[in-house]
DSSP file (Angstrom, degrees, kcal/mol; ACC not computed):
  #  RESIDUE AA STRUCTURE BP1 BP2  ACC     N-H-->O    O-->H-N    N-H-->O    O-->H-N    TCO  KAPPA ALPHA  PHI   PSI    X-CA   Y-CA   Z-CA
    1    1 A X              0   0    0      0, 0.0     2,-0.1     0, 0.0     0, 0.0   0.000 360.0 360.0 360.0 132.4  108.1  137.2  109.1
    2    2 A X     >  -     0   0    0      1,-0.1     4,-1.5     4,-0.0     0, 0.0  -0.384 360.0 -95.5-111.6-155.6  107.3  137.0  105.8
    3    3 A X  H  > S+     0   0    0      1,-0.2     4,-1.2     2,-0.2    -1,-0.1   0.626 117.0  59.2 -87.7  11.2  105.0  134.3  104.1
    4    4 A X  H  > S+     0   0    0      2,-0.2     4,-1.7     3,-0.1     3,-0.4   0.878 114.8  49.9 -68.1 -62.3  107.9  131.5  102.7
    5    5 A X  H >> S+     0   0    0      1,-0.2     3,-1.5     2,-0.2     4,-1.4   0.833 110.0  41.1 -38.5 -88.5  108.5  131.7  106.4
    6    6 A X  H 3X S+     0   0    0     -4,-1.5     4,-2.3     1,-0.3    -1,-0.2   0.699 117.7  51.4 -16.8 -53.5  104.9  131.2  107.8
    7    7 A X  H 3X S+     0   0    0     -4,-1.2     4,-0.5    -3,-0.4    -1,-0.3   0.779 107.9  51.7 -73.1 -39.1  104.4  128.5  105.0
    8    8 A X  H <X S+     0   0    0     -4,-1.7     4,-2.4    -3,-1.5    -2,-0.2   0.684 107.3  51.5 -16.4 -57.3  107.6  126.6  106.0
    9    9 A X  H  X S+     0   0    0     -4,-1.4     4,-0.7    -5,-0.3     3,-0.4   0.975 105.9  61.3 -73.2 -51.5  106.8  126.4  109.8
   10   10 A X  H  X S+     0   0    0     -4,-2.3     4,-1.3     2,-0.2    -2,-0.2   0.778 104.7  38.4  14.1 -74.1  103.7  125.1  108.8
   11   11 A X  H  < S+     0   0    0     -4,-0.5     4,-0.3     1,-0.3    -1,-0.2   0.817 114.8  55.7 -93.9 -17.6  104.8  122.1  107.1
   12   12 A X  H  X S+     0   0    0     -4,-2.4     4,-0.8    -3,-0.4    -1,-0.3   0.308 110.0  53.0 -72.0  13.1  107.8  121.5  110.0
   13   13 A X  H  X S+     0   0    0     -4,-0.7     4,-4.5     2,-0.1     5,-0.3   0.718 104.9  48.7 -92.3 -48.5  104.8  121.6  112.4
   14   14 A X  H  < S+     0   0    0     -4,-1.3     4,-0.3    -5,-0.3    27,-0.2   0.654 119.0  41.2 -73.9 -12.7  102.8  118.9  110.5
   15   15 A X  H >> S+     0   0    0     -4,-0.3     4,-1.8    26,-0.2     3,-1.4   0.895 113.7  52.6 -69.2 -72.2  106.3  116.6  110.5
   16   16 A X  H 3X S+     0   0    0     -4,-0.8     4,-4.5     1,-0.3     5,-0.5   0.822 106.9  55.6 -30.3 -56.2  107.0  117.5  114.1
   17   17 A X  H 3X S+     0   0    0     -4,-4.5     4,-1.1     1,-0.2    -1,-0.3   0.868 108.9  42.0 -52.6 -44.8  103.5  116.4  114.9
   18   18 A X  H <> S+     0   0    0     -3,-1.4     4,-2.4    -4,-0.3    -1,-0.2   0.953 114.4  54.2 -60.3 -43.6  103.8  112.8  113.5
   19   19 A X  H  X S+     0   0    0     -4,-1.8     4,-1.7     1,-0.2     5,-0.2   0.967 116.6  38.4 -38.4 -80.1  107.3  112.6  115.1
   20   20 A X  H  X S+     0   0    0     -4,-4.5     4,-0.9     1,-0.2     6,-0.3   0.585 112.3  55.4 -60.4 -23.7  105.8  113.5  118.5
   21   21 A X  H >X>S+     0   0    0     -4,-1.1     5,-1.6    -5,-0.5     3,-1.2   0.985 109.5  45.3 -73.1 -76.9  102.7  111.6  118.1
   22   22 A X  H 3<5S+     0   0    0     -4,-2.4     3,-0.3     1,-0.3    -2,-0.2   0.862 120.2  42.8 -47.2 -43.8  104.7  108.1  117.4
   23   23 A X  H 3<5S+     0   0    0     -4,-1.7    -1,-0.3     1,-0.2    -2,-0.2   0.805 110.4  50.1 -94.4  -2.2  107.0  108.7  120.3
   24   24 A X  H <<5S-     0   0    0     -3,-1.2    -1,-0.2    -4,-0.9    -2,-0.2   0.616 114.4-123.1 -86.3  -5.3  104.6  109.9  122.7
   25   25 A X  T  <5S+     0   0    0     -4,-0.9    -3,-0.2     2,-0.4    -2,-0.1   0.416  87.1 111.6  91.9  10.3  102.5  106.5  121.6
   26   26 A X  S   <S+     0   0    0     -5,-1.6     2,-0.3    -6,-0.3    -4,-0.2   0.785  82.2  31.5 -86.4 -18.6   99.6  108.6  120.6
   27   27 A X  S    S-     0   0    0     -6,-0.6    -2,-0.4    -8,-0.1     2,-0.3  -0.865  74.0-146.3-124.5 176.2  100.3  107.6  116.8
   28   28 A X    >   -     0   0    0     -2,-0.3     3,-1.2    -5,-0.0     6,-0.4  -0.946  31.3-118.2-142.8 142.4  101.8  104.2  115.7
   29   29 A X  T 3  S+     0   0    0     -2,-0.3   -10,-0.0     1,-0.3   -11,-0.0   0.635 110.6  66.9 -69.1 -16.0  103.8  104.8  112.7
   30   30 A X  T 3  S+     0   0    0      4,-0.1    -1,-0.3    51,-0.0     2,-0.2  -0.171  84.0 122.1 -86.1  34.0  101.2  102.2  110.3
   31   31 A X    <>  -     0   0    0     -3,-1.2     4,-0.6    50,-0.2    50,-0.1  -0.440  68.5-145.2-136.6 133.0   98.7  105.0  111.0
   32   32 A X  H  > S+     0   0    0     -2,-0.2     4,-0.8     2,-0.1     5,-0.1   0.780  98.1  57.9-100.3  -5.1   97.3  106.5  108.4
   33   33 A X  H  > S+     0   0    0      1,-0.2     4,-2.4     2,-0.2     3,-0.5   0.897 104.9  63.2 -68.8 -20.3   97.1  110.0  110.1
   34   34 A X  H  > S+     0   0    0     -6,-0.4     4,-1.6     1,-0.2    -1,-0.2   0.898 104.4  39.0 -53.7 -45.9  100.7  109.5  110.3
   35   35 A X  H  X S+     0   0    0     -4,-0.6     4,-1.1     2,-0.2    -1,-0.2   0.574 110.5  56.7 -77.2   1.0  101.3  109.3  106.8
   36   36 A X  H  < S+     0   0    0     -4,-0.8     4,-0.4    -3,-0.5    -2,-0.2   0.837 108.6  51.6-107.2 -34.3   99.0  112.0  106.0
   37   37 A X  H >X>S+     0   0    0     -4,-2.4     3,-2.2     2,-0.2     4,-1.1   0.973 113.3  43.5 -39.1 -67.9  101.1  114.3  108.6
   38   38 A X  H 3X5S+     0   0    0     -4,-1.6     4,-0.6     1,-0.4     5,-0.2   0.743 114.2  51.9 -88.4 -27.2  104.5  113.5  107.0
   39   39 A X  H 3<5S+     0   0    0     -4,-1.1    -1,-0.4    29,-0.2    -2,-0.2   0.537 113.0  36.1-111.1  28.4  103.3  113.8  103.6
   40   40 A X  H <>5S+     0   0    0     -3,-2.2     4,-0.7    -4,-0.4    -2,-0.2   0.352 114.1  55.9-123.8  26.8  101.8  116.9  103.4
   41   41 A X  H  X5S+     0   0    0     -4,-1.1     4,-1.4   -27,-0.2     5,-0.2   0.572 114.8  46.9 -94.8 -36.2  104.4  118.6  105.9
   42   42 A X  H  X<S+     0   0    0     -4,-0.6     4,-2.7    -5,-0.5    -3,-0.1   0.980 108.3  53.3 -68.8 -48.6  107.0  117.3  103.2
   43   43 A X  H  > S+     0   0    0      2,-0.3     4,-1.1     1,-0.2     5,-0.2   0.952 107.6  52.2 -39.4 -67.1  104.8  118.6  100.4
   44   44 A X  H  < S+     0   0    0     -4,-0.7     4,-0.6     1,-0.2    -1,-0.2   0.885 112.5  42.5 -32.6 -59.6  104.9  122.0  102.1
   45   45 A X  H >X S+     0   0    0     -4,-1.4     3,-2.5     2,-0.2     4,-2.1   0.967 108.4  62.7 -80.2 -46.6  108.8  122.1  102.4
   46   46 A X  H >< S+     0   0    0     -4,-2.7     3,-3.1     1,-0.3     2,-0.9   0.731 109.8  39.7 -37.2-105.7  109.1  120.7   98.8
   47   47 A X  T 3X S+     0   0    0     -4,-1.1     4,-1.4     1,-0.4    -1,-0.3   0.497 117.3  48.7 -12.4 -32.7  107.5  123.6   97.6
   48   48 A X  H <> S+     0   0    0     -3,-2.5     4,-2.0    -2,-0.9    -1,-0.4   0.907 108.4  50.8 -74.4 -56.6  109.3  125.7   99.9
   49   49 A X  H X<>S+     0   0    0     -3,-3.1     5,-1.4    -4,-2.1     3,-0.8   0.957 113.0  52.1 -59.4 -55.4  112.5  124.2   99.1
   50   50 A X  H >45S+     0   0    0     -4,-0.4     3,-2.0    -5,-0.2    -2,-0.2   0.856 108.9  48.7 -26.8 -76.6  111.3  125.0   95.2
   51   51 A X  H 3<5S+     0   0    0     -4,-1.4    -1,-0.2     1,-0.4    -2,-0.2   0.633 115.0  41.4 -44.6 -55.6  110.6  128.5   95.9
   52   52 A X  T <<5S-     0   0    0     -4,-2.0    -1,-0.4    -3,-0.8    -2,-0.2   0.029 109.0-118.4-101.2  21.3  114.1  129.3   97.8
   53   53 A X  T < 5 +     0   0    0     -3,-2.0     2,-0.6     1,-0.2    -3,-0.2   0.886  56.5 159.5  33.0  59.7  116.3  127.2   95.0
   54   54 A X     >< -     0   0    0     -5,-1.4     4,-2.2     1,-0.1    -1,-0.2  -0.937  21.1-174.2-114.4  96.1  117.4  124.8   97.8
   55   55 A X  H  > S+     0   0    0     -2,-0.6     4,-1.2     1,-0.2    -1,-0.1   0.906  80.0  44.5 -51.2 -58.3  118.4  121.6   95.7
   56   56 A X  H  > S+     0   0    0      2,-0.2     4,-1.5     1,-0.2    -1,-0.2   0.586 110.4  53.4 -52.2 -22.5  119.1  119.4   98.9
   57   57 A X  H  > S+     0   0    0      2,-0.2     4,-1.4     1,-0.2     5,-0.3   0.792 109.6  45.6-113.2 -18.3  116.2  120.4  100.6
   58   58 A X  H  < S+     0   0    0     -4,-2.2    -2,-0.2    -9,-0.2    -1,-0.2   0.851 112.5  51.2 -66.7 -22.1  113.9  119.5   97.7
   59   59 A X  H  X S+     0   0    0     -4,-1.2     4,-1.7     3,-0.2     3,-0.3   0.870 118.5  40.0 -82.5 -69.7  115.8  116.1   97.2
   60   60 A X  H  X S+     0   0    0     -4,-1.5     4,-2.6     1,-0.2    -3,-0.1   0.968 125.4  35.8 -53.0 -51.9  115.2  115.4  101.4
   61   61 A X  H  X S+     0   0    0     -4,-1.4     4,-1.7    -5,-0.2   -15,-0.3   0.586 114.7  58.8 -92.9 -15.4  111.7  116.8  101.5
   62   62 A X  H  > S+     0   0    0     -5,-0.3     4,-2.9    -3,-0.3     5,-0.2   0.923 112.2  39.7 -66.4 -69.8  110.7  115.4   97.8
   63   63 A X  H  X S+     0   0    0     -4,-1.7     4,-1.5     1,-0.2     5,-0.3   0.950 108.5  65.9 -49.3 -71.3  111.5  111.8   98.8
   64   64 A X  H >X S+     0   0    0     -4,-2.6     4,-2.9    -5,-0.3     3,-1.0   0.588 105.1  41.9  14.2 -87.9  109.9  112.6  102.0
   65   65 A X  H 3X S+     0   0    0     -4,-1.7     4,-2.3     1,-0.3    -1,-0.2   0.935 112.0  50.9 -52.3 -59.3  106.6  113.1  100.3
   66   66 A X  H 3X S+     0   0    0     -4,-2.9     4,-1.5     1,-0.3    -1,-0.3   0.681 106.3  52.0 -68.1 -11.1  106.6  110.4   98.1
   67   67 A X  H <X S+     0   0    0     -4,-1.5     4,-1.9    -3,-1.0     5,-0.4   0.921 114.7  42.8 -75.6 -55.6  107.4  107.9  100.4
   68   68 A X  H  X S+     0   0    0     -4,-2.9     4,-0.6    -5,-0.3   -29,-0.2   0.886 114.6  54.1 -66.0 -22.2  104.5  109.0  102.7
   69   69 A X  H  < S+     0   0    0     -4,-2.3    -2,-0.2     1,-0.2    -1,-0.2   0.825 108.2  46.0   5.5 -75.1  102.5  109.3   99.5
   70   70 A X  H >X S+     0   0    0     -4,-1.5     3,-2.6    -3,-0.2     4,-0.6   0.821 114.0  53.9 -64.8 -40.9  103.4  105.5   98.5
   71   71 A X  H 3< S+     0   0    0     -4,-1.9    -1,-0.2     1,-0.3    -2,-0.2   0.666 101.1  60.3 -92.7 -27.0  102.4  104.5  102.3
   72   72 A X  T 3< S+     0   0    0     -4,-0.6    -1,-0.3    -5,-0.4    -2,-0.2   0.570 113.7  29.6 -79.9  -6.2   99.4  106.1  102.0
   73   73 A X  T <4 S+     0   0    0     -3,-2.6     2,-0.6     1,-0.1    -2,-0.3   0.245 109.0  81.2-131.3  10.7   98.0  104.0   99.2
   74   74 A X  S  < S-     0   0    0     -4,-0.6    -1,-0.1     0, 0.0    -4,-0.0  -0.744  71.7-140.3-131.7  84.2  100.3  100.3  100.3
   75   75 A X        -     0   0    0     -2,-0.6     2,-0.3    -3,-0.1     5,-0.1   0.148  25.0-126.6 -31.7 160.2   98.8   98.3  103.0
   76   76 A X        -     0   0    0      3,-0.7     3,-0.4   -46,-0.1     2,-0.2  -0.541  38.6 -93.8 -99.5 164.4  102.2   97.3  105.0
   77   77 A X  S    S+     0   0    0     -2,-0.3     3,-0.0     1,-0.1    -1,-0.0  -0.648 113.6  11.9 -56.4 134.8  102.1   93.1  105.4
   78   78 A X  S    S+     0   0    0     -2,-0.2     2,-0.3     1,-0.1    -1,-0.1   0.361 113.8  98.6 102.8   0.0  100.6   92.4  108.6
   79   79 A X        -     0   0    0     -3,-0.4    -3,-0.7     0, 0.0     2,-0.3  -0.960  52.7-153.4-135.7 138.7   99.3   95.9  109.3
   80   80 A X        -     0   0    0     -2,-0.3     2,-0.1    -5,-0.1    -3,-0.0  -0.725  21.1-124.1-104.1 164.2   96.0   97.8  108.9
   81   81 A X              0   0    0     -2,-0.3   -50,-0.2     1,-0.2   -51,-0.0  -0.688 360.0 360.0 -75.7 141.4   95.3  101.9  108.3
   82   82 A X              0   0    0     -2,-0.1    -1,-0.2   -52,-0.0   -51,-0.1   0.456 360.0 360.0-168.0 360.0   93.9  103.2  110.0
C-alpha cells in the first residue's frame, strides 16, 4: 500500500469516526470534537484529492472542510461547544 493510500484511510477514519460517534449517541453533532473530526478527515482527502487530480473529490471534500472549519469558529443559536 503505498502512502496516498495510508494517508487517505486516515482521513476516511477521522469522518467515519464522527459519523459513528453521532449515531451511536456518543457525539452530538454541536460537538466540537465533532467538527474537529470532520474537518480535518476532509482536510486529509482535500489534499488527497489534490495529489491524485480528482476534481470532484476536491470539490466534495473542500466544502467538507470548510464547513466544519466555519462550525468550528460559529456558535450554532441555542447550542454550546463543547
Amino acid at each position: 500500500m503505498d502512502n496516498i493510500q495510508i494517508i487517505s484511510l486516515l482521513g476516511s477514519i477521522q469522518i467515519l469516526a464522527a459519523y459513528i460517534g453521532v449515531q451511536t449517541g456518543k457525539l452530538e453533532s454541536h460537538q466540537r470534537l465533532y467538527s474537529l473530526l470532520n474537518f480535518f478527515g476532509s482536510a486529509i482527502l482535500t489534499y488527497v484529492g489534490i495529489v491524485e487530480n480528482n476534481y470532484g473529490f476536491i470539490l466534495l471534500e473542500g466544502v467538507w472542510a470548510l464547513v466544519s472549519l466555519w462550525a468550528l469558529f460559529v456558535p450554532r443559536a441555542g447550542k454550546t461547544a463543547h
